[in-house]
Structure formats: C-alpha cells, structure tokens
N, C-alpha and C positions, 0 to 999 in steps of 0.2 A: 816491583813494578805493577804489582797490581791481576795479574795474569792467573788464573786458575789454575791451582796447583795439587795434584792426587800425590800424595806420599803412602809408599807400601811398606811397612817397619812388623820387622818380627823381633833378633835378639837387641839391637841397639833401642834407644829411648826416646821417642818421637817428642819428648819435654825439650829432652838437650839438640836434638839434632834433626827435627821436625823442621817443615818446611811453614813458613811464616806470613802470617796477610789473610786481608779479610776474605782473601776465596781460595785458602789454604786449609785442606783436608786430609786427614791421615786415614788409613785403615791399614787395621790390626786385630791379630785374633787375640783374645782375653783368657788365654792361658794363663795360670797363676804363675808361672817361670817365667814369663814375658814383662817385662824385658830385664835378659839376665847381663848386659851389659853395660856395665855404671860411668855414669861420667865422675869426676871429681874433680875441681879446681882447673886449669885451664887445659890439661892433657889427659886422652883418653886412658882409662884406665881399662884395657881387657879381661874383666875377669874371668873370663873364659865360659864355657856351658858345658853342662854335661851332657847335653846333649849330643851325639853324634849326626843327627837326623835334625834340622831347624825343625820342629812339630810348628814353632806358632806360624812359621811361611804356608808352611805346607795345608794350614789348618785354613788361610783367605782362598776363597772359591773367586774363580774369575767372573762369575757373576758378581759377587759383591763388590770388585774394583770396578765392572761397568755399571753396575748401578749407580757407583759413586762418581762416575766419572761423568754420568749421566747427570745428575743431580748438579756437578761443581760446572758444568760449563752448559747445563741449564737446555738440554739437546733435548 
C-alpha cells in the first residue's frame, strides 16, 4: 500500500521474507553467517544456527534502525 516500511532481519533472509515496495528498507548486520536460515521452494526450511546467541540481532545498534527510520519516513 505504499506506506514506509523498516524491516529488522538477523538469521531469516530479508530476499525471501523482506518487506516489499518502493519505501521498503531492510536493516541488517553483514555478518558472514547471516543469514543462516534458507528458504527453499514454497516451505521454510529451518536450518537451524549455530549459534546460540543471534550475533547478527545483537550486532544492529538502535541508532542505525532510527537513522533508518529517519531516512524511510523522511523525518
């Protein structure tokens, strides 16, 4: 509908399951394990992580979602 959209994605894949449209913005940190959760064909596949800790959550500063949040609804 058009509406400015912040998506915050650590292990899932902001490709398959990102939020869509022209003022539609993801942020994520760019851990090389990120993102360890794969899609395949029409059903999530869990591949699970090894991690017990999400690192790539932990690793977005709340600055960088208000920055973004700043930037997508233009404040």
């Amino acid at each position: 509908i058009g509406l400015p959209t912040v998506g915050i994605f650590g292990p899932t894949n902001p490709v398959n399951f990102g939020p869509r449209g022209p003022r539609a913005v993801v942020v994520r940190s760019e851990l090389a394990c990120s993102p360890c959760f794969h899609f395949a064909g029409s059903h999530p596949l869990w591949a699970g992580s090894s991690c017990r800790v999400p690192s790539c959550l932990h690793a977005i500063s709340v600055d960088a979602v208000l920055q973004t949040l700043d930037e997508v609804v233009g404040g």
